[in-house]
N, CA, C, O and CB atoms as a CASP TS submission, in Angstrom:
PFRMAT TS
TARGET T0000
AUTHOR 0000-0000-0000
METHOD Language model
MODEL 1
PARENT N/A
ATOM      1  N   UNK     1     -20.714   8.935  32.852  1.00  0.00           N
ATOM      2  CA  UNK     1     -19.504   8.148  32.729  1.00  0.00           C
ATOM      3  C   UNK     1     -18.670   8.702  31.564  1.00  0.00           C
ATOM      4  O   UNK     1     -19.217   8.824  30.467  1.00  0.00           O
ATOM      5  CB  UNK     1     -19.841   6.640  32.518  1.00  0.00           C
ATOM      6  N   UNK     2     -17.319   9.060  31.738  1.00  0.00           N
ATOM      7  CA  UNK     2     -16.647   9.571  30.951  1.00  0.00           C
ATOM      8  C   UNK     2     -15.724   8.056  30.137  1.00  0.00           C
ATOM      9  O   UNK     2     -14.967   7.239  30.661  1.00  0.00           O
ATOM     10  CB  UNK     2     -15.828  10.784  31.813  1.00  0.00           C
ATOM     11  N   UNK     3     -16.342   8.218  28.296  1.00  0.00           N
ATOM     12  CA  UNK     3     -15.513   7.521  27.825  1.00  0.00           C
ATOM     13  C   UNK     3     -14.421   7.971  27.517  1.00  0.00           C
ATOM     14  O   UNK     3     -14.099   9.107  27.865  1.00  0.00           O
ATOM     15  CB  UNK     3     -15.881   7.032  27.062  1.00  0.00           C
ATOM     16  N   UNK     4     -13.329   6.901  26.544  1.00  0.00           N
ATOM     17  CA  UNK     4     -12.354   7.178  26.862  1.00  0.00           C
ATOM     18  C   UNK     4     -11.628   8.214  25.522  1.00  0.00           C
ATOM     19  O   UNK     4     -12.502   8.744  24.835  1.00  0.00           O
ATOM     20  CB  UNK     4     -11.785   5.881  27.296  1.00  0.00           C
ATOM     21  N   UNK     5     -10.534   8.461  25.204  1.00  0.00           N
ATOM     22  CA  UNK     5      -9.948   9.125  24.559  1.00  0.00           C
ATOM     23  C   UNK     5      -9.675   8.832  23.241  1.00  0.00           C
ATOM     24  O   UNK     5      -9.559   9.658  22.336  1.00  0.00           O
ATOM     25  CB  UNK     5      -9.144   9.314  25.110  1.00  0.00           C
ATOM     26  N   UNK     6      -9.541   7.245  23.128  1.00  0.00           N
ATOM     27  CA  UNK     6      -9.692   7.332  21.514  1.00  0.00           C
ATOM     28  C   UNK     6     -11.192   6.895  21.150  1.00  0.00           C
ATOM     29  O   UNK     6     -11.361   6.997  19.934  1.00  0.00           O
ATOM     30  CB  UNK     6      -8.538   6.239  20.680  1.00  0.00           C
ATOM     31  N   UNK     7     -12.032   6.561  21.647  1.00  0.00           N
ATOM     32  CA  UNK     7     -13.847   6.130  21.411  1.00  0.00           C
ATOM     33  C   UNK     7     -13.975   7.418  21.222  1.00  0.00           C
ATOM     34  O   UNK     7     -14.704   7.456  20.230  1.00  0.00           O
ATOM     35  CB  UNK     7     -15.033   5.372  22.774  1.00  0.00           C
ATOM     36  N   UNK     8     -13.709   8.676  21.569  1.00  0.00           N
ATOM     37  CA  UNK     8     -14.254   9.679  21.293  1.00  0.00           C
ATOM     38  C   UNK     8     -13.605  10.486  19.626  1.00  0.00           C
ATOM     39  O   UNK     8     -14.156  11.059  18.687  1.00  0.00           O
ATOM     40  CB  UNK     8     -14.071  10.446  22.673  1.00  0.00           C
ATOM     41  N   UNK     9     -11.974  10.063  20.022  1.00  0.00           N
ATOM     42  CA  UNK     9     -12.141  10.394  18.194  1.00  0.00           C
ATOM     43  C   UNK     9     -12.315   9.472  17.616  1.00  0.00           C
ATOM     44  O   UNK     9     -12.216   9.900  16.466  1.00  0.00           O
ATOM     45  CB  UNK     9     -11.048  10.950  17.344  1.00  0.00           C
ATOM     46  N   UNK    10     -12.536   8.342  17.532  1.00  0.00           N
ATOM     47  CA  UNK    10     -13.184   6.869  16.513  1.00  0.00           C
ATOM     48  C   UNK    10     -14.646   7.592  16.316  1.00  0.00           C
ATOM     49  O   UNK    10     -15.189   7.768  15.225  1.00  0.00           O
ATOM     50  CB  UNK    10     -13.359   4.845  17.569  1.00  0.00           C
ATOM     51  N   UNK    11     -15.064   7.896  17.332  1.00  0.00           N
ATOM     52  CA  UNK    11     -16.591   8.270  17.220  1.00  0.00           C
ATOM     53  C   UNK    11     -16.283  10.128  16.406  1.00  0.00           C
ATOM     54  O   UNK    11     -17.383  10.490  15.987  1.00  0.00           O
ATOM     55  CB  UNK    11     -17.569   8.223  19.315  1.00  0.00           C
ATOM     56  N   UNK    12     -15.548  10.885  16.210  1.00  0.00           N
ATOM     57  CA  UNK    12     -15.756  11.664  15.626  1.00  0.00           C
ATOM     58  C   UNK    12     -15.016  11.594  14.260  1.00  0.00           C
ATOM     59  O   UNK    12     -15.298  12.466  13.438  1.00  0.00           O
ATOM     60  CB  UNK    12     -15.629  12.562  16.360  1.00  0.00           C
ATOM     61  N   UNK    13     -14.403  10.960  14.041  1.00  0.00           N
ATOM     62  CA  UNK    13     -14.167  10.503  12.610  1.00  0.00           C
ATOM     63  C   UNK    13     -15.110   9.516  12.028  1.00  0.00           C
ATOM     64  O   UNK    13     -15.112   9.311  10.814  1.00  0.00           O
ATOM     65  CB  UNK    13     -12.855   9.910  12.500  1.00  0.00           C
ATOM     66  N   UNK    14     -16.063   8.779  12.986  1.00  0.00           N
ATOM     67  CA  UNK    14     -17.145   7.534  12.088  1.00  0.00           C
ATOM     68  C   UNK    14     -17.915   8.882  12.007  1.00  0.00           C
ATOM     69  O   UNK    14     -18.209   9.035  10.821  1.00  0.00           O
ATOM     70  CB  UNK    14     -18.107   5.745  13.031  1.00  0.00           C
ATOM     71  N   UNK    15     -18.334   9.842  12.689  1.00  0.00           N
ATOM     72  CA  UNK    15     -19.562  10.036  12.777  1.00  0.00           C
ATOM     73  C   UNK    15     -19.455  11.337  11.053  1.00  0.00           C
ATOM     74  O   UNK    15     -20.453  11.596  10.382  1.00  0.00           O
ATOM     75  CB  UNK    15     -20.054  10.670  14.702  1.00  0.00           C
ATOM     76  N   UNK    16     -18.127  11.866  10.766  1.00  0.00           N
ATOM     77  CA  UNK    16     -17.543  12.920   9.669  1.00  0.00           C
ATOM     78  C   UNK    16     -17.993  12.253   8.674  1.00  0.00           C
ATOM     79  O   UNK    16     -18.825  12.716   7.894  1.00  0.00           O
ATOM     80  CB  UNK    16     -15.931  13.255   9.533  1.00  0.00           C
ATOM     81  N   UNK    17     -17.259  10.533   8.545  1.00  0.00           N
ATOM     82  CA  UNK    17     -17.605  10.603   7.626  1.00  0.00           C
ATOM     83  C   UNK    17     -18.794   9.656   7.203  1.00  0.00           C
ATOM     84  O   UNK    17     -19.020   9.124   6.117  1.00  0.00           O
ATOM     85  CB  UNK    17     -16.634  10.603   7.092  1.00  0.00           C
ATOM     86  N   UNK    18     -19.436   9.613   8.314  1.00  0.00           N
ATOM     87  CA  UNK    18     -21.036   9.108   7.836  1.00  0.00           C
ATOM     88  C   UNK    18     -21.479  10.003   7.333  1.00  0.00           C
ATOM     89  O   UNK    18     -21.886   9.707   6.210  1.00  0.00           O
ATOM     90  CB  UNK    18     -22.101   8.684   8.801  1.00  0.00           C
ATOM     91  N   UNK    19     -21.651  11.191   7.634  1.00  0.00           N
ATOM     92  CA  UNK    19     -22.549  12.489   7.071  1.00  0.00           C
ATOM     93  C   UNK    19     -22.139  12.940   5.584  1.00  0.00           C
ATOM     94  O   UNK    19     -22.834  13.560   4.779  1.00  0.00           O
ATOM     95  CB  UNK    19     -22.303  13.893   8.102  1.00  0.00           C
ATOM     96  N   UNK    20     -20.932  12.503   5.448  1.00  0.00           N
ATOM     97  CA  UNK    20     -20.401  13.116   4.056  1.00  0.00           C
ATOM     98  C   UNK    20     -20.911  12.422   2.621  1.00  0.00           C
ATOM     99  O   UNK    20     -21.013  11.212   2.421  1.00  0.00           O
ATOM    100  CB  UNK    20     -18.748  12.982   4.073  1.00  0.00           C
ATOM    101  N   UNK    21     -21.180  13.406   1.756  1.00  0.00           N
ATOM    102  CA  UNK    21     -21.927  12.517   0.672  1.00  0.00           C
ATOM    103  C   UNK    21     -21.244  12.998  -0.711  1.00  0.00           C
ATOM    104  O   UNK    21     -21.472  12.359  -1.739  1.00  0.00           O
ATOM    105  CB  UNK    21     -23.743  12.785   0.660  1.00  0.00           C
ATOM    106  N   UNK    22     -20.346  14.211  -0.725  1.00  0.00           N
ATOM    107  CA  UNK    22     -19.635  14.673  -1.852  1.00  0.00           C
ATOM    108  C   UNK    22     -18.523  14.228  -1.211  1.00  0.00           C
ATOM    109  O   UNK    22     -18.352  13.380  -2.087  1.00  0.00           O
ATOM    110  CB  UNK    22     -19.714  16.173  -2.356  1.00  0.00           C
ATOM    111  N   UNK    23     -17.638  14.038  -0.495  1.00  0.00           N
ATOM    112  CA  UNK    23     -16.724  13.411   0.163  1.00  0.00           C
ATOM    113  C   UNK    23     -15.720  12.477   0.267  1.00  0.00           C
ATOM    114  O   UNK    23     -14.496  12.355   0.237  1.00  0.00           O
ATOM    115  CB  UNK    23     -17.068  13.229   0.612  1.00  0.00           C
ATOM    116  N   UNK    24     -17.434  11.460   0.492  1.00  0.00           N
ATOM    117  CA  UNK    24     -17.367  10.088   0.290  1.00  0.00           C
ATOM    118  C   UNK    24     -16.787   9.597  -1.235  1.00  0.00           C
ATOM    119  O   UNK    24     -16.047   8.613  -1.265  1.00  0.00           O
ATOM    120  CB  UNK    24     -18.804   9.583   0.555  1.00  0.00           C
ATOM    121  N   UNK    25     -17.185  10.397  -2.675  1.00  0.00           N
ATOM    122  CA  UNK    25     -17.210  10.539  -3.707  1.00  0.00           C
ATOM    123  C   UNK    25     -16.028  10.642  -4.301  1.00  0.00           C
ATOM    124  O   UNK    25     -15.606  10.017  -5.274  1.00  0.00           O
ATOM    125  CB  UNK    25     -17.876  11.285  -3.874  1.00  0.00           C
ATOM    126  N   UNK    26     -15.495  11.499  -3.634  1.00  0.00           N
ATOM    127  CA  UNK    26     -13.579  11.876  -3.699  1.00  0.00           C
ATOM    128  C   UNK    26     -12.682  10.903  -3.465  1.00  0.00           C
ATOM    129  O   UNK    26     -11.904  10.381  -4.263  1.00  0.00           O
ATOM    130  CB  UNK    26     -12.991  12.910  -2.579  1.00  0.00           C
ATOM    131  N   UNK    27     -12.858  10.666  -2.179  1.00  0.00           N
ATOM    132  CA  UNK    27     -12.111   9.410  -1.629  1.00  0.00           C
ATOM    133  C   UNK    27     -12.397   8.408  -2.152  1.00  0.00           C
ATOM    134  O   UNK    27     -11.441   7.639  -2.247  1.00  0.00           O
ATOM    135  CB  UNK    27     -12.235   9.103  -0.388  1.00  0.00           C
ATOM    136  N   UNK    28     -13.741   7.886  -2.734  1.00  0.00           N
ATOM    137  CA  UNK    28     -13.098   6.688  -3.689  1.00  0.00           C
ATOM    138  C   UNK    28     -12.644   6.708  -4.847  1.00  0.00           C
ATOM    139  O   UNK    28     -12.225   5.654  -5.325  1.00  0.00           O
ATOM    140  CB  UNK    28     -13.799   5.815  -3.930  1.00  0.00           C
ATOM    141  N   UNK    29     -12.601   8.161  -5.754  1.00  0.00           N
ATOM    142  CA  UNK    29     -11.910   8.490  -6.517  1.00  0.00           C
ATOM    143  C   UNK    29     -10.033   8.461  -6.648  1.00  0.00           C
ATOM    144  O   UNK    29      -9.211   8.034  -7.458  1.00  0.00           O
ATOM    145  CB  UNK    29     -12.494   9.473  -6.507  1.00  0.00           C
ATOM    146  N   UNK    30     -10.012   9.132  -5.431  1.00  0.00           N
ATOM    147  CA  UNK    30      -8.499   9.258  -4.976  1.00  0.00           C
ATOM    148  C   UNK    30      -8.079   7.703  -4.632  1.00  0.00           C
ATOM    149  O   UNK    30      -6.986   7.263  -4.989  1.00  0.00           O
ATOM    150  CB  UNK    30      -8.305  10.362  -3.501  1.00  0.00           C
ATOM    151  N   UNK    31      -8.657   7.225  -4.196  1.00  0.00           N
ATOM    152  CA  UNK    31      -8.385   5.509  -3.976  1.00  0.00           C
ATOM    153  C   UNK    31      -8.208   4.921  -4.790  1.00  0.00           C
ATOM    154  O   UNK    31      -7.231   4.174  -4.791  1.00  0.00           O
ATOM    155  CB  UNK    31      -9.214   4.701  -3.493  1.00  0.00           C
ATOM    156  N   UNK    32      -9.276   5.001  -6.111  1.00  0.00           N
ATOM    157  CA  UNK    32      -8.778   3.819  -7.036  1.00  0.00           C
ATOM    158  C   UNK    32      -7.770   4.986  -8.241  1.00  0.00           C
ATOM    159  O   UNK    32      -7.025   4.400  -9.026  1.00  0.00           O
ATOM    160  CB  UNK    32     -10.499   2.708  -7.942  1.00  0.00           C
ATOM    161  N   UNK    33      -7.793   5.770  -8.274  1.00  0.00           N
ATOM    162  CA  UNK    33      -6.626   6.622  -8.609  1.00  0.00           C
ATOM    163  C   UNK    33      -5.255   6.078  -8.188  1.00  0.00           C
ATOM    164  O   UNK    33      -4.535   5.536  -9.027  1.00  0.00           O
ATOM    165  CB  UNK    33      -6.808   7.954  -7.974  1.00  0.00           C
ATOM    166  N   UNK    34      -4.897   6.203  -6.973  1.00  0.00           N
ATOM    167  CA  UNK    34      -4.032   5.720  -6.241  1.00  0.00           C
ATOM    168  C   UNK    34      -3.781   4.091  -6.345  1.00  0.00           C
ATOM    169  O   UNK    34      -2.610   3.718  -6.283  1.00  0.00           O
ATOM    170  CB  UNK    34      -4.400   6.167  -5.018  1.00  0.00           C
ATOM    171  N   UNK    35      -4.798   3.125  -6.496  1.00  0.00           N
ATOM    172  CA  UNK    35      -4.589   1.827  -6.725  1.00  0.00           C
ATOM    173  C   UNK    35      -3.957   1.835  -8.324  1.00  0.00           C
ATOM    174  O   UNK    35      -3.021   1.086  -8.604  1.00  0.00           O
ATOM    175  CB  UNK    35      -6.021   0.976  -6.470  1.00  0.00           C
ATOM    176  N   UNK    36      -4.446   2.583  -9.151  1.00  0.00           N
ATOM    177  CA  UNK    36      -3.943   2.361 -10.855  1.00  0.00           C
ATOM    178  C   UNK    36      -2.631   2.533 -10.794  1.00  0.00           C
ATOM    179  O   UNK    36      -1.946   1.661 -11.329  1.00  0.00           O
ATOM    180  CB  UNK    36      -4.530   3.462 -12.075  1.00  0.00           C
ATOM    181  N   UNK    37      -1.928   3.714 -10.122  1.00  0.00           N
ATOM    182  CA  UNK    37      -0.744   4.146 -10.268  1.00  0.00           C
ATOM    183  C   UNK    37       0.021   3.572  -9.542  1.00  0.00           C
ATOM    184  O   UNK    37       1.179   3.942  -9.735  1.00  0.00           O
ATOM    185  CB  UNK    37      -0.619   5.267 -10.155  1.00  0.00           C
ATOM    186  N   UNK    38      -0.104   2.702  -8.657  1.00  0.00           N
ATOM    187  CA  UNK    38       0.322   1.649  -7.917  1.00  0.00           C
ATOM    188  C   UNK    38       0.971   0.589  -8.922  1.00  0.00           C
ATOM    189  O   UNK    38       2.132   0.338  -9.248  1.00  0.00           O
ATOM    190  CB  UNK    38      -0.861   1.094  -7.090  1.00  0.00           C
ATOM    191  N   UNK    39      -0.285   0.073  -9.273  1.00  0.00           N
ATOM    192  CA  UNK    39      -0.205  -0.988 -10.232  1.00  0.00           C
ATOM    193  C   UNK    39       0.687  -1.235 -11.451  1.00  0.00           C
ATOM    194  O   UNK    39       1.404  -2.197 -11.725  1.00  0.00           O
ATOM    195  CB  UNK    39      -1.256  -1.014 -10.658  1.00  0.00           C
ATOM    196  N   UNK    40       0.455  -0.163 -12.065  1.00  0.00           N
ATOM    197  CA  UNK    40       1.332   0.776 -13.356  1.00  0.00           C
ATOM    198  C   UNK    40       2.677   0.796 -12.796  1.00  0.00           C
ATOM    199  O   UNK    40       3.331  -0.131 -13.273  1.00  0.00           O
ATOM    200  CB  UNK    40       0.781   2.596 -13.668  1.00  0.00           C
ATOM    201  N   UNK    41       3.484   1.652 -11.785  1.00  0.00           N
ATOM    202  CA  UNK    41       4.193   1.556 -11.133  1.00  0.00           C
ATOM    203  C   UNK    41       4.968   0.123 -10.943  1.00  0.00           C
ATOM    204  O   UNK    41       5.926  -0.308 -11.585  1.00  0.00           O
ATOM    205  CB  UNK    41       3.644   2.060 -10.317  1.00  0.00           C
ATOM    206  N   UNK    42       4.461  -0.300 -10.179  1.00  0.00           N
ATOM    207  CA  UNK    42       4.924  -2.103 -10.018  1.00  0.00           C
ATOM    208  C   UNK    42       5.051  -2.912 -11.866  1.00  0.00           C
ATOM    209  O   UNK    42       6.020  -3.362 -12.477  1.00  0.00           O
ATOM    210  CB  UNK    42       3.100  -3.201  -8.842  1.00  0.00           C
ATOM    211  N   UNK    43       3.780  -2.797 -12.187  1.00  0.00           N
ATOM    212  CA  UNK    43       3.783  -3.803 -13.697  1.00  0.00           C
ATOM    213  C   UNK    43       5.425  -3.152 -14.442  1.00  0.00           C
ATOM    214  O   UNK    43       6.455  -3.823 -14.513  1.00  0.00           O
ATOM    215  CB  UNK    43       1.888  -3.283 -15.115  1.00  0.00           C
ATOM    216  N   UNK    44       5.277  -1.820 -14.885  1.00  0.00           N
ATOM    217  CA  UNK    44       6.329  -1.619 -15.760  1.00  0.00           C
ATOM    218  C   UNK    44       7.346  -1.045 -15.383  1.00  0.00           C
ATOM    219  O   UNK    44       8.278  -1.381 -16.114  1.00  0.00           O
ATOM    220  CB  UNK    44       6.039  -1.066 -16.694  1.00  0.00           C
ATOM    221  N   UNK    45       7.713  -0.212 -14.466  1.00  0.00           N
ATOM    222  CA  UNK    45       8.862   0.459 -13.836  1.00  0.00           C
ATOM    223  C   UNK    45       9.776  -0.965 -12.514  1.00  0.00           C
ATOM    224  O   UNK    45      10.972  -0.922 -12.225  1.00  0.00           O
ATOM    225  CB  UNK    45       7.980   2.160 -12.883  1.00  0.00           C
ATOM    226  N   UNK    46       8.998  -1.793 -12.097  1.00  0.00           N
ATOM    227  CA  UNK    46       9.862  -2.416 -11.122  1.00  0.00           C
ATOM    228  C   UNK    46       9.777  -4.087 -11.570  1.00  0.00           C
ATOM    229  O   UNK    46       9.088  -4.821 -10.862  1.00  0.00           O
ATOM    230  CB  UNK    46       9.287  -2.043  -9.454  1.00  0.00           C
ATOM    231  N   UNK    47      10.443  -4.619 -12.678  1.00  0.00           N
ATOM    232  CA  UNK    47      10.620  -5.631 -12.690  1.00  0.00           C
ATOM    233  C   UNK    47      10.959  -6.904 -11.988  1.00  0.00           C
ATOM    234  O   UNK    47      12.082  -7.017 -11.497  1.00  0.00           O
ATOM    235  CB  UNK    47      10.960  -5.443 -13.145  1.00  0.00           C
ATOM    236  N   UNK    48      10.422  -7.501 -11.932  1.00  0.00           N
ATOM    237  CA  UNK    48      10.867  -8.856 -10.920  1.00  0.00           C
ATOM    238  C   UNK    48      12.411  -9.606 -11.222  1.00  0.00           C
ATOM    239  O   UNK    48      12.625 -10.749 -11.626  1.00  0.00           O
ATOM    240  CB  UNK    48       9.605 -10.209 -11.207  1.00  0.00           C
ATOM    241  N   UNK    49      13.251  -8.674 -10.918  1.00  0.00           N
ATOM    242  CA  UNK    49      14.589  -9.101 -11.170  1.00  0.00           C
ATOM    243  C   UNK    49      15.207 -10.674 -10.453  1.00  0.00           C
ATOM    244  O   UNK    49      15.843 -11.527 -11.071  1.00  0.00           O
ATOM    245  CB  UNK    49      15.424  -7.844 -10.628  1.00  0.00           C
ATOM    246  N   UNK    50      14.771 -10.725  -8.903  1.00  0.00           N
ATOM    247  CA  UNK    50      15.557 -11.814  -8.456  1.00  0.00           C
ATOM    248  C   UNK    50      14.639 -13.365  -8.976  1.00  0.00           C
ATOM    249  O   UNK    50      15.242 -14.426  -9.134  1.00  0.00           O
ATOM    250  CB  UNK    50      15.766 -11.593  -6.627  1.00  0.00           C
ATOM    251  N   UNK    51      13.266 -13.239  -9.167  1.00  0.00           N
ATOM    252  CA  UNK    51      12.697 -14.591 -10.247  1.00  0.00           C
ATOM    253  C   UNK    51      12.809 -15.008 -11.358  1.00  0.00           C
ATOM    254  O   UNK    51      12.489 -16.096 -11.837  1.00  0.00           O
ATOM    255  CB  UNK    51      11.701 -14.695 -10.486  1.00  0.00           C
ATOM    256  N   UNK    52      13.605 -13.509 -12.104  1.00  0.00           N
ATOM    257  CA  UNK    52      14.746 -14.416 -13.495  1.00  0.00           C
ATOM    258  C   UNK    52      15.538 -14.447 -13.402  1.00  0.00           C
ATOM    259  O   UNK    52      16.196 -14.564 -14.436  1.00  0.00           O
ATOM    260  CB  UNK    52      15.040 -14.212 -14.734  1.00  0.00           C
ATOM    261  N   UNK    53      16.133 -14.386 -12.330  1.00  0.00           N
ATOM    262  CA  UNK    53      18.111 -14.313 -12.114  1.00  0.00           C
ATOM    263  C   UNK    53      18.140 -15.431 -11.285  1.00  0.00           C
ATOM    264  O   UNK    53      18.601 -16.278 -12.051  1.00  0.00           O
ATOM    265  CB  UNK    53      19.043 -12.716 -11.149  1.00  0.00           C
ATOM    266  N   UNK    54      17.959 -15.961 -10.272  1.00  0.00           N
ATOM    267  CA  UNK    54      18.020 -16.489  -9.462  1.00  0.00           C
ATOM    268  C   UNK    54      17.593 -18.035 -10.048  1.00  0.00           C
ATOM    269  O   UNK    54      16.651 -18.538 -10.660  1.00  0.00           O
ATOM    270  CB  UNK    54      17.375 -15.772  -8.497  1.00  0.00           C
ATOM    271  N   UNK    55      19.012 -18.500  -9.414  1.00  0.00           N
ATOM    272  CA  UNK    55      18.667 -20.262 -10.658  1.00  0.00           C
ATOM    273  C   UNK    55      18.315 -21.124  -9.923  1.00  0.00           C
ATOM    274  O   UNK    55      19.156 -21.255  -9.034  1.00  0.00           O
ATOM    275  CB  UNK    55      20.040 -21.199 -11.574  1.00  0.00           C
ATOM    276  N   UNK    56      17.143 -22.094  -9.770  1.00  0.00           N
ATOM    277  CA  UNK    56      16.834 -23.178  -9.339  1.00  0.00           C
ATOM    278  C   UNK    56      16.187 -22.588  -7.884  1.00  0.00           C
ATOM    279  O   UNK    56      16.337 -23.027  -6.744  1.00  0.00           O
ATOM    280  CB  UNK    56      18.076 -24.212  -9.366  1.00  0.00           C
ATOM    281  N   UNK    57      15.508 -21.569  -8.306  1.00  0.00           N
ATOM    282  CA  UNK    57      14.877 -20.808  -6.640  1.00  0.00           C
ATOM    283  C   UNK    57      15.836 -20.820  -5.633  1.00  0.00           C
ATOM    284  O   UNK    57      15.502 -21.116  -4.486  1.00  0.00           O
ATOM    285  CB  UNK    57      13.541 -21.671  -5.817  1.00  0.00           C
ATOM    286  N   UNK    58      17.195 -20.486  -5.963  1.00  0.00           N
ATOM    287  CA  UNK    58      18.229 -19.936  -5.383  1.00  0.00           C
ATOM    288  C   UNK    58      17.889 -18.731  -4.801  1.00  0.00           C
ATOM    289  O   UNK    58      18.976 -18.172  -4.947  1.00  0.00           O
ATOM    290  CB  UNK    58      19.222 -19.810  -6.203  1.00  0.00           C
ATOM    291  N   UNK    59      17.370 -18.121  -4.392  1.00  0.00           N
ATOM    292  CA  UNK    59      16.698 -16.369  -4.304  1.00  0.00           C
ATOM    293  C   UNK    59      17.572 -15.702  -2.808  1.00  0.00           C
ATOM    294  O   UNK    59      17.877 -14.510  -2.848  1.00  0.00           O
ATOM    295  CB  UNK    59      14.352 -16.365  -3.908  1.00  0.00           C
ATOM    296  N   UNK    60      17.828 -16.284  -1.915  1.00  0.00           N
ATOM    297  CA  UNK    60      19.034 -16.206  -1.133  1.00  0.00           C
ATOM    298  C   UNK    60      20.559 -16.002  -1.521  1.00  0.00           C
ATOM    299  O   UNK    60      21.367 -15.111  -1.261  1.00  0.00           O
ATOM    300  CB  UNK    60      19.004 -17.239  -0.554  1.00  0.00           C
ATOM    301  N   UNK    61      20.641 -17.355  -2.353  1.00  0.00           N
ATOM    302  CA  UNK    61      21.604 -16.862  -2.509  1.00  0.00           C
ATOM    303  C   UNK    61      22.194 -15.855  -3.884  1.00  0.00           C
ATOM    304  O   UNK    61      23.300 -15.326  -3.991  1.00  0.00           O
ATOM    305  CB  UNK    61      22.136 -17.844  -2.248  1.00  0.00           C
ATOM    306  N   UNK    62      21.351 -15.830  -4.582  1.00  0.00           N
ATOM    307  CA  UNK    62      21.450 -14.592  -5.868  1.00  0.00           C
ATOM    308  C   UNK    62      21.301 -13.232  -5.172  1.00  0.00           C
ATOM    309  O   UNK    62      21.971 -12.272  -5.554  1.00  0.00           O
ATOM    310  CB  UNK    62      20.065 -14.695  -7.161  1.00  0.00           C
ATOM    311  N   UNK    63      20.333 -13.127  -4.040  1.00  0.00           N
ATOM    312  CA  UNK    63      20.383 -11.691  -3.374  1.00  0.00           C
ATOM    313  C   UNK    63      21.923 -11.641  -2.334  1.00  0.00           C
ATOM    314  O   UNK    63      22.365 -10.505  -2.158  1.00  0.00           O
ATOM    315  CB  UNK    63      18.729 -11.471  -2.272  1.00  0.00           C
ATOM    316  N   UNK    64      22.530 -12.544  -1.822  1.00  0.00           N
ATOM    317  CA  UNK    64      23.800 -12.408  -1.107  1.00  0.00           C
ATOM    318  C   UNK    64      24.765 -11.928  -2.225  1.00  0.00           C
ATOM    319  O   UNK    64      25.497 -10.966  -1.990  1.00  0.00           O
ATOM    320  CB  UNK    64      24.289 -13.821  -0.375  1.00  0.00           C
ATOM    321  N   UNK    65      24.798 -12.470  -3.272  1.00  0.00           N
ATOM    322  CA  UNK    65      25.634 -12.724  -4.032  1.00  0.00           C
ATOM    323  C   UNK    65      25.841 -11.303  -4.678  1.00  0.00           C
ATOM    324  O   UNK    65      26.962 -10.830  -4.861  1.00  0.00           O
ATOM    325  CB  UNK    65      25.273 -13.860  -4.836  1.00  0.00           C
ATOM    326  N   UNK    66      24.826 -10.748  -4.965  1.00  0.00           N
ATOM    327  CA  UNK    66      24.600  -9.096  -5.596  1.00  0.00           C
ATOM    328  C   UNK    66      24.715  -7.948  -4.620  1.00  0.00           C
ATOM    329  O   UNK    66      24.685  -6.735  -4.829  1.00  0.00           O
ATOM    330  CB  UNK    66      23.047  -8.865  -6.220  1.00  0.00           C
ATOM    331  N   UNK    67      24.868  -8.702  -3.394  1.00  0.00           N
ATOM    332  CA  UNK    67      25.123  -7.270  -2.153  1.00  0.00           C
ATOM    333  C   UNK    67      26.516  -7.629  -1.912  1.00  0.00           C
ATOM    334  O   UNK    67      27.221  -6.710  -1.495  1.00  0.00           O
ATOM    335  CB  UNK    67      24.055  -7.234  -0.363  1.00  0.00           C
ATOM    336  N   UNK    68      27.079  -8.798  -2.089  1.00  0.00           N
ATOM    337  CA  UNK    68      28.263  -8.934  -1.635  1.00  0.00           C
ATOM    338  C   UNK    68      28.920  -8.709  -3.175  1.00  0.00           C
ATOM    339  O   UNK    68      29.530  -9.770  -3.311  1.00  0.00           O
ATOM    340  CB  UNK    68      28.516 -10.369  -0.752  1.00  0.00           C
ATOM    341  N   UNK    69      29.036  -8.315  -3.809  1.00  0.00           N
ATOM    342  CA  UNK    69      29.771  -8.494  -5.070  1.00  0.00           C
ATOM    343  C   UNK    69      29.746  -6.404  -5.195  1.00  0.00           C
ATOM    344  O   UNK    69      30.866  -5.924  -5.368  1.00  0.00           O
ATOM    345  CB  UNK    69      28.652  -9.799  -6.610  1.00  0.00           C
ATOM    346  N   UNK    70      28.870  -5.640  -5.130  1.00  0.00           N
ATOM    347  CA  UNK    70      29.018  -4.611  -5.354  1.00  0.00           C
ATOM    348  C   UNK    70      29.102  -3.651  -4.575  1.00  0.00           C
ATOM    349  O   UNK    70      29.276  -2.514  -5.014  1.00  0.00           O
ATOM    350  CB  UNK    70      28.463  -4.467  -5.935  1.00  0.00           C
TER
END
């Protein structure tokens, strides 16, 4: 019985990286690498501008108000 087309690459990507053991090692390196600089990113470069501008949880209309004004 012929399965089907993606069971066969699901099954060859589970089966890569079951076997991998230096690999495996990287990728969760690169992951939580990638989660820090995320984080860092968001905390100090992108401030939450429309939750101190926006008066009385107005947040509609402070974002209309800043696309329509410039």
């Amino acid at each position: 019985m012929k399965k089907g087309l993606l069971f066969q690459i699901f099954h060859l990507y589970y089966d890569g990286f079951r076997k991998m053991t230096l690999g495996k090692t990287l990728w969760t390196i690169i992951l939580i690498k990638l989660a820090i600089i995320f984080l860092v990113l968001k905390l100090f470069f992108f401030p939450d501008f429309i939750n101190t501008n926006a008066k009385n949880g107005d947040k509609a209309g402070f974002v209309s108000k800043e696309i329509l004004n410039r």
